[in-house]
N, C-alpha and C positions, 0 to 999 in steps of 0.2 A: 096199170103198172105204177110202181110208189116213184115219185121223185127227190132225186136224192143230192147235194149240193157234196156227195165225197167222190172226191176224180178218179178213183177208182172203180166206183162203180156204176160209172156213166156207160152208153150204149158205144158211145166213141170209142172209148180203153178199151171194150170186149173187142171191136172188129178192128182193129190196129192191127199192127205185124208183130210177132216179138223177136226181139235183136239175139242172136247169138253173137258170140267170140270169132266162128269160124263164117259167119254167114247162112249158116244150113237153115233148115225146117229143124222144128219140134219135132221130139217122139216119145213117146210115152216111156221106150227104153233110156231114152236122154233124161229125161224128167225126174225119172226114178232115180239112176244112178246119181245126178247131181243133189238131188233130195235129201240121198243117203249120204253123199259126201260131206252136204250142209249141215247133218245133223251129228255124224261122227266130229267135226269140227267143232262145232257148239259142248256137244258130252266129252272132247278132250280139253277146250278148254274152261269148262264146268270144272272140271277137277283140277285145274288151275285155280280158278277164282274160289273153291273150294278150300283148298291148302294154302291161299294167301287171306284169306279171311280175317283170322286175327292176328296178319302185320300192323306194325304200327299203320300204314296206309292204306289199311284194309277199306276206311270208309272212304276215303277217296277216293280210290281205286271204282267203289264202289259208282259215286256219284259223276267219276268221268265215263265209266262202259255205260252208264243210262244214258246221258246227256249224247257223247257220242254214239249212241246206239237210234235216238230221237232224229240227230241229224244224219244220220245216213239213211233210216228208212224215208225219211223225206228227198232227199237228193234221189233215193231210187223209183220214189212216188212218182218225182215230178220230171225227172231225165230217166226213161225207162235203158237206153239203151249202155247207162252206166250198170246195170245190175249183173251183168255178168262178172265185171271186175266187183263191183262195190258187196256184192252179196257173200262171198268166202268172208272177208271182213268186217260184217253185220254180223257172220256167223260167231267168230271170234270174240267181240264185244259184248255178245247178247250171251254167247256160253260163262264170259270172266261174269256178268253181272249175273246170272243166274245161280252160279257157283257159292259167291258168295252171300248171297241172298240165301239161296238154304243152306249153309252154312249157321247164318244167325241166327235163321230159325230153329234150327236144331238142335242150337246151342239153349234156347229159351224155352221149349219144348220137344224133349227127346222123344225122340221116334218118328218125327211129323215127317220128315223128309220121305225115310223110306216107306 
């Protein structure tokens, strides 16, 4: 087995417990639906950071959803039982930077998006 120095994927992190909101067990019906939630999230506000793109703050904007986007998947890295709250608004974050990122691309090369 390869040894690896990312705390994610140490043998520890696998056999841990993982925290719910309500306390429960995982389920793979659980899993899904939040999965789906997480991504409807991100693709509405993709089309946020879409449509703000070329505001005057558009690159701002840009460079705060990364930076915050760095720090929260670290806080969730490293405090896992934050991620139920912290993960809806990783979703948020990472949809506005995605949004706008193809945005500019597509602005510089048409078609590349879709």
């Amino acid at each position: 087995m390869n040894q690896t120095q990312n705390p994610v994927l140490t043998e520890k992190a696998f056999n841990q417990e993982v925290a719910t909101l309500a306390g429960e067990k995982m389920t793979l019906n659980g899993v899904i639906e939040k999965s789906v939630l997480l991504l409807a999230i991100v693709v509405f506000f993709g089309i946020f950071g879409w449509n703000f793109a070329h505001h005057p703050y558009g690159i701002i904007a840009l460079f705060a959803s990364i930076i915050t986007g760095l720090i929260l998947a670290l806080i969730i890295i490293w405090k896992k039982h934050t991620a139920p709250v912290l993960a809806p608004v990783y979703a948020v974050v990472e949809g506005c930077a995605l949004g706008i990122i193809s945005r500019i691309f597509e602005s510089q090369y048409e078609g590349i998006v879709v």
